[in-house]
C-alpha positions as CSV (number, residue, x, y, z in Angstrom):
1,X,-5.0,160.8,46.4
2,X,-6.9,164.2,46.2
3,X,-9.3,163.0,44.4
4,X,-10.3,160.2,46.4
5,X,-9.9,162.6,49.5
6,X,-12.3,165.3,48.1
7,X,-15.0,161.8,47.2
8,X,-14.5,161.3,50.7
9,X,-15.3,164.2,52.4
10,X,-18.2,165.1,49.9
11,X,-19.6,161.9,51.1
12,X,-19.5,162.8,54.9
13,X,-20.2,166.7,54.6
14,X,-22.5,166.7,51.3
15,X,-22.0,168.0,48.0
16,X,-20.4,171.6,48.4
17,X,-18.3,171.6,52.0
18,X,-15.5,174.0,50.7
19,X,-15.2,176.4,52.2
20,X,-18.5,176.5,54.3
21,X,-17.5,173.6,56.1
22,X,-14.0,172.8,55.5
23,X,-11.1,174.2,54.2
24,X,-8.8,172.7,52.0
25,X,-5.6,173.3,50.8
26,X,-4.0,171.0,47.7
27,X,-0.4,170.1,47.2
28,X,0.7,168.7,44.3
29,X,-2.2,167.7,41.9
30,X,-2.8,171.4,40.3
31,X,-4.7,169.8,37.6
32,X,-7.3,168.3,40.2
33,X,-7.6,171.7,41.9
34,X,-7.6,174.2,38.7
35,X,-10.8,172.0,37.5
36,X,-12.9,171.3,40.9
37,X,-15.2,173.5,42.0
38,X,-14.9,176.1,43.9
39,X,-10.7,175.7,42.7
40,X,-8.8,174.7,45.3
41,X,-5.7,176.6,47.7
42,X,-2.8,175.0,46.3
43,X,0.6,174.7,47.3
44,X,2.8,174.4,44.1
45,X,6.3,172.6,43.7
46,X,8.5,174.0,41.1
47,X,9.0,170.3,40.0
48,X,11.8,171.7,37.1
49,X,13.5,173.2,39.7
50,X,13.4,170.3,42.1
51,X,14.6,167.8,39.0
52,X,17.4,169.7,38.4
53,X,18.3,169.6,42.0
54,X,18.1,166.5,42.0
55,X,20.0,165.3,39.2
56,X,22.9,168.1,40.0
57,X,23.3,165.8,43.2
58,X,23.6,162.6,41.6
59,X,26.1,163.6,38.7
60,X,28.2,165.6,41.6
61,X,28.1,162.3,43.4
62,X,28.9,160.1,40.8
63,X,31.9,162.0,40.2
64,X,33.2,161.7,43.6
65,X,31.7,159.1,45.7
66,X,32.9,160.2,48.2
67,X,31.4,163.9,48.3
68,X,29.0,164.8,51.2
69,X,25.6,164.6,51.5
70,X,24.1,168.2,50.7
71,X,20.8,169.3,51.7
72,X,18.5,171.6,49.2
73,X,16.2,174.0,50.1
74,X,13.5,174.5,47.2
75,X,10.8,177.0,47.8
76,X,6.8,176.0,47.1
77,X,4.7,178.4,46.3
78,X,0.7,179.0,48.0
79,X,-1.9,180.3,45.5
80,X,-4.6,181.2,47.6
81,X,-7.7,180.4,45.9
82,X,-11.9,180.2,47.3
83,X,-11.9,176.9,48.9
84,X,-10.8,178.4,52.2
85,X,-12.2,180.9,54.3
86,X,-10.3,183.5,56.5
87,X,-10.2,181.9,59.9
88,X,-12.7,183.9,62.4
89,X,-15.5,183.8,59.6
């Protein structure tokens, strides 16, 4: 989906719109933004950590069905990068 967002907006604003026209932040497909040019902001999900959430949940439920539903809070992290610019630039 990033990829074919970035095609997208190339194709409106030209070949090089981050960050002199746009901004961009990416979540979720670091390999995408580690690679384009200039690298992009990315907001990172600890996906190990969110697994093991996950499958904590569904072993503590399968051993009572009965158990309530628990909500998890898993932190993302933002690596700022050059495809944004400080806003009042």
């Amino acid at each position: 989906m990033l990829a074919r967002t970035i095609r997208r907006l190339r194709e409106h604003f030209g070949p090089q719109p981050f960050p002199r026209r746009l901004s961009v932040v990416a979540i979720g497909d670091e390999a995408l933004a580690d690679v384009h040019e200039p690298a992009l902001v990315m907001v990172t999900r600890p996906i190990r950590d969110i697994g093991d959430s996950v499958a904590d949940q569904i072993l503590r439920r399968l051993d009572n069905l009965v158990s309530p539903v628990e909500e998890v809070s898993i932190p993302m992290t933002f690596r700022p990068e050059p495809s944004i610019v400080a806003l009042g630039r």
